[in-house]
TIFIPA-332075 format. One record per residue (C-alpha): z, x, y. Coordinates in steps of 0.2 Angstrom, whole numbers, plus 2048, in hexadecimal, padded with zeros to 3 digits. Example, Ala and Ser with C-alpha at 12.3 -4.5 7.8 and 13.67 -1.06 7.14 Angstrom:
% TIFIPA-332075
82783E7EA;8248447FB;
END
This chain:
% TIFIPA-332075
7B67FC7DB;7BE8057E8;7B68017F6;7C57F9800;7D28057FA;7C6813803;7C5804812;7DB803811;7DB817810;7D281C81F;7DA80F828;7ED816824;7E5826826;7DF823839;7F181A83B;7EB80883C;7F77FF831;8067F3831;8137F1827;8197E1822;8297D9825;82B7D8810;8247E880E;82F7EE81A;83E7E6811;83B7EE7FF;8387FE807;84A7FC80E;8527F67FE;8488037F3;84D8127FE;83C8167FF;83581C812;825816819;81E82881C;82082C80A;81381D806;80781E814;80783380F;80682C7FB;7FA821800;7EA82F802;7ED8357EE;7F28237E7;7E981C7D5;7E180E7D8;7E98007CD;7DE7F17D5;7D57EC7E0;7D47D97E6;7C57D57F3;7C97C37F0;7D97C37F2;7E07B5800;7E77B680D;7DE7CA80E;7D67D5802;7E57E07F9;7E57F07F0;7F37F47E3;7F38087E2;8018127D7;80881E7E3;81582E7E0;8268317EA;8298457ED;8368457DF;82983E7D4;82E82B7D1;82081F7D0;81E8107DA;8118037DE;80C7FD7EF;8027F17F3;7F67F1802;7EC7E680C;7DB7E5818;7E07D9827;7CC7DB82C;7CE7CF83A;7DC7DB845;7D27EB83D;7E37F2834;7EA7F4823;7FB7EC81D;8077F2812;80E7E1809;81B7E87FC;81F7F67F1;8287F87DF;82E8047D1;8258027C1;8338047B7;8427F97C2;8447E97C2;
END
């Protein structure tokens, strides 16, 4: 385990991601900006990871805002275009 959140890593690492129009979306409503998880994104936990997962293989990592707050974020592999996606983001502890 862990071989596709390395894969997700080096690829938000080398700037070759998307973020999609969800992910987007919650970011917005969580007040939460998409530098603080692409930067959280290199020291994330690794909650799962799905190679199987349809329509891309997804990671679920547990990543930390700089005042602390926990918050999920959930990654893709679009292997076809080369790229990672962000698909959505949550708090743990909010509904």
């Amino acid at each position: 385990m862990g071989q596709l959140f390395d894969t997700i890593r080096q690829l938000v690492a080398e700037e070759k991601y998307v973020v999609g129009q969800h992910a987007s979306e919650r970011l917005e409503e969580r007040g939460i900006m998409e530098w603080q998880v692409v930067a959280g994104l290199e020291d994330a936990d690794l909650i799962a990871e799905r190679p199987d997962a349809t329509p891309n293989p997804a990671v679920e990592v547990r990543e930390c805002l700089p005042d602390g707050t926990e918050f999920k974020a959930v990654w893709s592999h679009l292997r076809q275009s080369g790229v990672a996606k962000l698909g959505t983001v949550h708090f743990f502890d909010r509904g």
